[in-house]
C-alpha positions in Angstrom: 40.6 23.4 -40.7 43.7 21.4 -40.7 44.1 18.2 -42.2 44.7 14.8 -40.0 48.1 13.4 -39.8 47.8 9.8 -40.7 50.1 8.0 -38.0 52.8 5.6 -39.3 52.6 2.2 -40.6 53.9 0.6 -37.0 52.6 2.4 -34.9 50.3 0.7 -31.9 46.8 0.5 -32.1 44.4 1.7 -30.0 41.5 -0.8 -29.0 38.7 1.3 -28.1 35.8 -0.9 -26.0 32.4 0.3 -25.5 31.5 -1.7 -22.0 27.6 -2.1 -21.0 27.2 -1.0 -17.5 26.4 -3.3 -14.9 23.1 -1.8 -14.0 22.0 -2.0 -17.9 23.0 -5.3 -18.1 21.1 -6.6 -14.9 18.3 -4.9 -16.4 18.2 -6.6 -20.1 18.8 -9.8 -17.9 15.8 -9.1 -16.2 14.0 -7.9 -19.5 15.0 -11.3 -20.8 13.5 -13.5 -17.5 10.4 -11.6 -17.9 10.0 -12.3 -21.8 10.6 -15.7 -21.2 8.1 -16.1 -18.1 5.4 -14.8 -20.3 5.8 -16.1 -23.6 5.8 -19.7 -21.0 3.0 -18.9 -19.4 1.5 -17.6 -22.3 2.0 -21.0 -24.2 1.2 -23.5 -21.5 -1.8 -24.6 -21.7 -4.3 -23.8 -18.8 -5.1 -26.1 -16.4 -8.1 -28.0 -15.9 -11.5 -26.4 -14.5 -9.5 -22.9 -15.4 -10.8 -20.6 -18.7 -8.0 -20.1 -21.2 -8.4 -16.4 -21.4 -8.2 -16.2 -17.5 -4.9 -18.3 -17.6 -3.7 -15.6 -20.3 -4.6 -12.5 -18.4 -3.0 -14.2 -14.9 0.1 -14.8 -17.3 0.2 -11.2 -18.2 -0.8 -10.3 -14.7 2.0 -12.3 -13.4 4.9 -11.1 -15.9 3.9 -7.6 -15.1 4.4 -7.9 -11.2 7.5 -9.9 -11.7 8.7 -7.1 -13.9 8.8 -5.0 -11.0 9.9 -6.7 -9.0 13.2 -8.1 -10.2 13.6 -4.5 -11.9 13.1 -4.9 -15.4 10.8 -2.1 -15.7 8.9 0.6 -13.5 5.7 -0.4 -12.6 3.9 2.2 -14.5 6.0 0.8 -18.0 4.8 -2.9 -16.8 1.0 -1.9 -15.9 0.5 0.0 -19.5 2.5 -2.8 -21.8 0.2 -5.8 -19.8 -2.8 -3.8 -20.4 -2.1 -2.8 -23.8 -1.0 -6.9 -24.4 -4.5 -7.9 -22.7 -6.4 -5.8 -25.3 -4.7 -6.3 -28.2 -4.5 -10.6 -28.1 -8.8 -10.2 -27.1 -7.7 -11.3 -23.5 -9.7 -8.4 -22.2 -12.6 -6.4 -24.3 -11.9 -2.0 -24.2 -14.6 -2.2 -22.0 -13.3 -4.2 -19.6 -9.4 -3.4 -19.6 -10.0 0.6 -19.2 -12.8 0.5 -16.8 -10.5 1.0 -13.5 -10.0 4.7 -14.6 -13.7 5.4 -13.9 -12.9 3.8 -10.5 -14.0 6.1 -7.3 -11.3 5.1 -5.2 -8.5 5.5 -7.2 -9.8 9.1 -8.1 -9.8 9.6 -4.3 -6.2 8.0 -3.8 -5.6 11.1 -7.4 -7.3 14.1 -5.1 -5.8 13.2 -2.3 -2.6 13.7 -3.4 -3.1 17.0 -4.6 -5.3 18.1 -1.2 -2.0 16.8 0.5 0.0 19.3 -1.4 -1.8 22.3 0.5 -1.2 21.1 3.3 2.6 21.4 2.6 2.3 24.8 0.7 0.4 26.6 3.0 2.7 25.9 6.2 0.9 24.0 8.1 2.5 20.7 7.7 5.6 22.2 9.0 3.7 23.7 12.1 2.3 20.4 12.4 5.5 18.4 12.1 7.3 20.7 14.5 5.0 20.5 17.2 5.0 16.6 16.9 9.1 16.6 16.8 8.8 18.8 19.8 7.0 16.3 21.7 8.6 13.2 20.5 11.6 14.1 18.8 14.0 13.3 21.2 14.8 10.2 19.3 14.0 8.6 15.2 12.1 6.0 17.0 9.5 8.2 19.0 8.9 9.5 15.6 8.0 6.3 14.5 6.1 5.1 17.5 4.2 8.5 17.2 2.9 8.0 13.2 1.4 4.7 14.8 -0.2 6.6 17.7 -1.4 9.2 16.3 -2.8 7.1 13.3 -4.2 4.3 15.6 -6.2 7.1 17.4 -7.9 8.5 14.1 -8.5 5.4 12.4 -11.7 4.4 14.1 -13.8 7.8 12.6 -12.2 6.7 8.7 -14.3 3.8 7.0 -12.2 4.4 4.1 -8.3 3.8 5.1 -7.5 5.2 1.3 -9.4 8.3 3.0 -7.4 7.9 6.3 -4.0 7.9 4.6 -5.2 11.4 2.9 -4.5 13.1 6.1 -2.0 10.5 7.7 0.7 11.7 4.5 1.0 15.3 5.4 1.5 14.6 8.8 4.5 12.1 8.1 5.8 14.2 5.1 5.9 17.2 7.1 7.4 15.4 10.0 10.3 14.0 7.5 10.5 17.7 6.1 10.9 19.0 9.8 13.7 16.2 10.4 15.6 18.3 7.3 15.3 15.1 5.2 13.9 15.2 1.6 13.7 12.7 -1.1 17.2 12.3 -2.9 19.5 13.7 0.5 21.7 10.8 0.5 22.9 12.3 4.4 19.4 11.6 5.6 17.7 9.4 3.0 17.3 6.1 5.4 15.8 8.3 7.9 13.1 9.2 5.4 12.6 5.7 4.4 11.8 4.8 8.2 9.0 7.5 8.6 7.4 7.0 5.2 7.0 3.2 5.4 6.2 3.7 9.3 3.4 5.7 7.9 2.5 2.5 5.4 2.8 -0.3 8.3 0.6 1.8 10.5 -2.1 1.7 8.2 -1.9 -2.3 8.2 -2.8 -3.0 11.8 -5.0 0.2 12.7 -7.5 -0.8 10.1 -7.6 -4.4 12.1 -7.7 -2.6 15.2 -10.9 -1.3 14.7 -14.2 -2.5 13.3 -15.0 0.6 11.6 -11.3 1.1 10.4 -11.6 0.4 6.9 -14.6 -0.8 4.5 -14.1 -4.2 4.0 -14.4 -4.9 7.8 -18.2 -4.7 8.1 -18.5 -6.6 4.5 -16.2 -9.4 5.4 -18.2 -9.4 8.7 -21.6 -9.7 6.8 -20.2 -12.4 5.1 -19.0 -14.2 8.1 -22.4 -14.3 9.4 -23.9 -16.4 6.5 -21.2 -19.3 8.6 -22.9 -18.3 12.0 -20.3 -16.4 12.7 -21.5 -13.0 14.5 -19.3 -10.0 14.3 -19.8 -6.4 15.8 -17.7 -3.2 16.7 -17.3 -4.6 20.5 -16.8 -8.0 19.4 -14.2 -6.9 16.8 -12.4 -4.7 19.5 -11.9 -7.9 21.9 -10.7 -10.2 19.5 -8.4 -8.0 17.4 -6.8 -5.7 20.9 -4.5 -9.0 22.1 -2.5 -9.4 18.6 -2.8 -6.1 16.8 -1.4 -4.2 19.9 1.4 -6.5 20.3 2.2 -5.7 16.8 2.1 -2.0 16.8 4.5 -2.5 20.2 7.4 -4.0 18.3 6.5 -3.4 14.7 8.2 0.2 14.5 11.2 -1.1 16.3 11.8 -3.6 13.9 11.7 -1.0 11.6 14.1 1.3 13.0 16.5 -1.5 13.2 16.1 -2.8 9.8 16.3 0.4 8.2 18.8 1.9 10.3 18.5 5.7 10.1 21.6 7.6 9.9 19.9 9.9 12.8 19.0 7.9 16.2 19.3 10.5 18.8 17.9 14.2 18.4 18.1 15.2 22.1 17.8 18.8 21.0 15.0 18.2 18.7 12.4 19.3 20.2 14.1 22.8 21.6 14.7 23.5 17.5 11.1 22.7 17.1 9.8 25.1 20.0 12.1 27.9 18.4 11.0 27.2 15.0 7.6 27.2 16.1 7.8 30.9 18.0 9.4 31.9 14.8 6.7 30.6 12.5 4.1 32.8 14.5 0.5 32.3 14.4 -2.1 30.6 12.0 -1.5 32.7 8.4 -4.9 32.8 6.3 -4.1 30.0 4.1 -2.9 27.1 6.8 -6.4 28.7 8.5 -8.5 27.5 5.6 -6.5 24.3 4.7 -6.9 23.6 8.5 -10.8 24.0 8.4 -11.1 22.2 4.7 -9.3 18.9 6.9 -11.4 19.0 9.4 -14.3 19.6 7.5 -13.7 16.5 5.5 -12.5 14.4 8.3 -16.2 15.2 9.9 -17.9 14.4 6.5 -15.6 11.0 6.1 -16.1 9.8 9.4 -20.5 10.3 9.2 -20.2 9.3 5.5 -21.4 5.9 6.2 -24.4 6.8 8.5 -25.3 9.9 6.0 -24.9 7.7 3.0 -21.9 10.6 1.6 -19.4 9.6 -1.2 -15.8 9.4 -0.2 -14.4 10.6 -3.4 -17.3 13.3 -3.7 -16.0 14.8 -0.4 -12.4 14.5 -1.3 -13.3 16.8 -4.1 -15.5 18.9 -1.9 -12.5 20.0 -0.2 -9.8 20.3 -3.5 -12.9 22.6 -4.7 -12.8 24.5 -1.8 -8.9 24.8 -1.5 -8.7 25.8 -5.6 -11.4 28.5 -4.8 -9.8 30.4 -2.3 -6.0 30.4 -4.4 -4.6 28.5 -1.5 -4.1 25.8 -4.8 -3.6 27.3 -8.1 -3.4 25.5 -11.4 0.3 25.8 -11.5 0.6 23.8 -8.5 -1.5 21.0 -10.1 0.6 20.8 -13.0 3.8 20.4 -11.2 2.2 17.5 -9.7 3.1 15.0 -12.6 3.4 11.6 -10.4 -0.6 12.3 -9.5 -1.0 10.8 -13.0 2.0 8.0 -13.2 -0.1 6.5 -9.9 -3.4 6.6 -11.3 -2.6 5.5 -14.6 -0.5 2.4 -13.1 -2.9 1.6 -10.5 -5.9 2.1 -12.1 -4.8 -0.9 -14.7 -3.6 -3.0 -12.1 -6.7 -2.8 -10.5 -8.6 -3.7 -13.6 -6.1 -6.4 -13.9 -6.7 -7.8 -10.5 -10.4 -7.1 -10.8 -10.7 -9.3 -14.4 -8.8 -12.2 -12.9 -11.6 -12.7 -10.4 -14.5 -11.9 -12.6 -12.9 -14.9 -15.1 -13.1 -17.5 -12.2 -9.5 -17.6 -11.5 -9.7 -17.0 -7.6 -12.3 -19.5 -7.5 -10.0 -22.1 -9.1 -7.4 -21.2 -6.7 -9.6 -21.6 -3.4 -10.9 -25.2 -5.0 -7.3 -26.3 -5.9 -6.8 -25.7 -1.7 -9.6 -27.6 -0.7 -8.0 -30.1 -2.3 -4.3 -29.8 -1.3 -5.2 -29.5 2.6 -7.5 -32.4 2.9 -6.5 -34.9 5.1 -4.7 -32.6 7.2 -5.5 -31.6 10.8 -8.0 -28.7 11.9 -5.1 -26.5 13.3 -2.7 -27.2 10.7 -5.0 -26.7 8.1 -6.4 -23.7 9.6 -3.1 -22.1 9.4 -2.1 -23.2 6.0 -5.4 -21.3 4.6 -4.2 -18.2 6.9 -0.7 -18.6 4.8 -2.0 -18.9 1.0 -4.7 -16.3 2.1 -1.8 -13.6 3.3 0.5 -14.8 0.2 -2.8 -14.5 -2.3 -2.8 -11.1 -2.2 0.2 -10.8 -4.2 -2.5 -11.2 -7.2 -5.0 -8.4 -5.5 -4.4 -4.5 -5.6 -7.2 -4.3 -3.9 -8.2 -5.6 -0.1 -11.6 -5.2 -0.4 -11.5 -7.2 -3.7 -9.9 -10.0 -2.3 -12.0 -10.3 0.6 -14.6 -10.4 -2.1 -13.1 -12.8 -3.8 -11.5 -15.6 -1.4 -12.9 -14.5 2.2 -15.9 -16.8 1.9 -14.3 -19.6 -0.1 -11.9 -19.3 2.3 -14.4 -19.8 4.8 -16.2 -22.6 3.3 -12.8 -24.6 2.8 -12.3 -24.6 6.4 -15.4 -25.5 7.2 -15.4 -28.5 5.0 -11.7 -29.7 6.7 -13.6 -28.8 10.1 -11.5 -25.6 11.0 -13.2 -23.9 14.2 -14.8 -20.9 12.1 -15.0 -18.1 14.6 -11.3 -18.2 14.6 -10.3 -18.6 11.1 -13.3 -15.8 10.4 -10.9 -13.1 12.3 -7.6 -14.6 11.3 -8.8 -14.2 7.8 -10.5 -10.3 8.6 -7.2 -9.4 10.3 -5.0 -10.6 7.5 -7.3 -8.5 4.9 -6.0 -5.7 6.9 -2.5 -6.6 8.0 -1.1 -7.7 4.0 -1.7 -4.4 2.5 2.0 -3.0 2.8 3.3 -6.5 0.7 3.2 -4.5 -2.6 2.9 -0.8 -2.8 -0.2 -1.6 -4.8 -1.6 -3.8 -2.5 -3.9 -1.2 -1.1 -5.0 2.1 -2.1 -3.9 3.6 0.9 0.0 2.7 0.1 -0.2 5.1 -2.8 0.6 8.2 -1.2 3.7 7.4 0.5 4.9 5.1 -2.3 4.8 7.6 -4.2 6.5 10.2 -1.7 10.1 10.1 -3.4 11.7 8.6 0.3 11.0 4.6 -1.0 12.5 3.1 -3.9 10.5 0.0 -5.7 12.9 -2.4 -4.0 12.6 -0.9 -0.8 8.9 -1.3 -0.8 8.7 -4.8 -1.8 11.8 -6.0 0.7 10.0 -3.9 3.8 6.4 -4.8 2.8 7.3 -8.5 2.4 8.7 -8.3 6.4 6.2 -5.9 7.7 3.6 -8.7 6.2 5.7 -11.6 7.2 6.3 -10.1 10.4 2.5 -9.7 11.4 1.4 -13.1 10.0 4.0 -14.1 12.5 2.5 -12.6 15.4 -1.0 -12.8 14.4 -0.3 -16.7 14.2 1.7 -17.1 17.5 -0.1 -14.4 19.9 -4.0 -14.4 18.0 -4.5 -17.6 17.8 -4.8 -19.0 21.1 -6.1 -15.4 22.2 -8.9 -16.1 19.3 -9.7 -19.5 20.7 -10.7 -18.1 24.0 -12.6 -15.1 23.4 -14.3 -17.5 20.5 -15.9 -19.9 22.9 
């Protein structure tokens, strides 16, 4: 090994710099904001009428969403460091903190993912998305408009919309799989991102399409009629068709332009779909059995209310079934590492969310309103509770949660300021539905495709945030007056 030789006395030197790269920077910024939010939150005192320990677990609520969403960290790095933060200071008791992993829903949203899988594995999600490119795929947006068909059809047999996005996903993923697009193809990767959240936004208004649509429709309803407000499936259907139509008319269009997929027109589509089909042949054994698991479960989900079945119970039902006859192996469980990121991140912001009610904060909120809209006229302050209700739920991972929480103080606020109830009762019912694309973790039934590969964080926060805005908008504008006449 030879030795170095030294260079002489005058010759230049060589500045070497070691430069931070944008991206890391904007990140440590970010870091930095969050630290400081916290730690200010953290050392505020709480207001008055509010619990200190509920002011410190909204602060460490708070930091952990704002993490995410100014991307300082992922959300599952935000979720464990506020739970782990909430324990640690005595915000939250063990008990407490880890008792969202025992939840039956999120082990549903957990099965559902891997029942999904099967459907993919075994074939049939490519028959399935080639026979619906082959009816609609002569353009990206019939695609779209046909994830909002399809699932406004269905939706009425699901009580559970977690449940209804368990066999919604395949259907979507398989049609973005058809379209040649997978998560990461930069040529295709906005066409993806159209189908996926389609599938999202089409679970916001079918649930308030339909009475029986999802869980917290009958309970909010229940609740309602304590006001002397009655609600039923017929009643529902009248009040909610006007708006929620209207918005699942131009909601996928916005979409499309928005998101702009690289693909607009497939005119020969649905000829490569007929081919592919012919060359796919008939039913093989396993799409036969994952065929008859689906609709096995889809029959159980839909009579689970009147039969008094579990949700989560039948959900593992049919992952038994599909592990027992090797159409799923343990192999393909293992590969299916983001099945645990999503539960463990949702299952503490759930708890989170969950805590911050149980410790009086939502109450404080809804009394702080009452306040803030006295004085204010029935209409305007009817809307203004619509508003805080729709922008509340930035706190909630949960709709039926919030509804729990803020539906009937909600209620009783407008009654006190003299808001026509009837009304406000639906406004209210519709936006439980309509807000749940605003964070991916803003309903169960996001989970899936936020966890697809097609939508980045930022994407789902900038399209949820206009897919909410967007309904509210209409809801507002075309419901209300609608509301007002099939009220009296």
């Amino acid at each position: 090994m030879g030795l170095a030789t030294p260079l002489p006395a005058d010759a230049p030197q060589v500045r070497v710099e070691t430069k931070v790269p944008p991206e890391r920077g904007r990140t440590w910024l970010a870091r930095g904001a969050t630290a400081v939010l916290v730690v200010s939150l953290w050392l505020c005192p709480a207001p008055s009428g509010l619990d200190g320990v509920a002011w410190h677990l909204f602060a460490l609520f708070v930091a952990a969403i704002f993490s995410v969403v100014v991307g300082a960290l992922p959300i599952l790095t935000a979720s464990v460091l506020a739970l782990a933060a909430a324990v640690l200071t005595g915000t939250l008791s063990p008990a407490n903190a880890y008792s969202g992993f025992a939840n039956g829903t999120i082990l549903l949203i957990v099965v559902a993912f891997l029942v999904a899988r099967s459907v993919v594995k075994c074939g049939l999600g490519e028959r399935l998305g080639h026979l619906v490119v082959s009816a609609f795929g002569r353009s990206t947006l019939g695609l779209g408009y046909s994830v909002f068909l399809v699932d406004g059809l269905i939706a009425p047999a699901f009580p559970s919309n977690t449940a209804r996005s368990g066999v919604l996903y395949p259907l979507v993923l398989s049609v973005a799989e058809a379209a040649g697009v997978r998560p990461g193809d930069e040529g295709r990767q906005r066409l993806g991102r159209f189908l996926m959240f389609s599938g999202m936004a089409s679970l916001t208004v079918s649930s308030a399409l339909w009475f029986t649509a999802m869980a917290a429709n009958p309970l909010g309803a229940a609740i309602a009629k304590g006001y002397g407000v009655d609600i039923g499936f017929g009643s529902w259907l009248v009040a909610s068709s006007v708006p929620t139509l209207v918005t699942m008319a131009l909601l996928p269009l916005l979409l499309y332009k928005v998101i702009k997929p690289e693909v607009t027109a497939t005119p020969d589509a649905p000829r490569a779909a007929h081919r592919a089909l012919e060359a796919m042949g008939p039913l093989r054994r396993d799409e036969k059995i994952v065929a008859t698991t689906f609709v096995g479960m889809v029959v159980l989900w839909g009579a689970a209310a009147t039969l008094e079945l579990d949700s989560t119970a039948i959900a593992f039902l049919g992952l038994g079934i599909l592990l027992a006859t090797g159409v799923l192996t343990l192999g393909d469980i293992a590969k299916e590492g983001d099945v645990l990121a999503t539960f463990i991140w949702f299952a503490v912001l759930f708890t989170l969310s969950g805590q911050l009610d149980a410790l009086g904060f939502m109450g404080y909120l809804g009394g702080r309103l009452a306040g803030i809209c006295g004085g204010f006229t029935p209409l305007l302050a009817g809307v203004i509770l619509i508003v805080a209700y729709v922008l509340l739920h930035y706190l909630f991972v949960s709709q039926t949660a919030h509804l729990l929480a803020l539906f009937g103080v909600f209620l009783d606020v407008g009654k006190q300021l003299g808001v026509p109830l009837a009304p406000l009762a639906f406004q209210l019912l519709f936006a439980t539905n309509f807000f749940s694309a605003n964070t991916p973790q803003g309903s169960s039934a996001n989970l899936l495709f936020a966890g697809s590969g097609y939508l980045s964080q930022g994407d789902l926060y900038r399209l949820g945030a206009l897919t909410t805005a967007f309904n509210l908008g209409v809801y507002l504008i075309v419901g209300t007056p609608w509301l007002v006449l099939v009220s009296r």
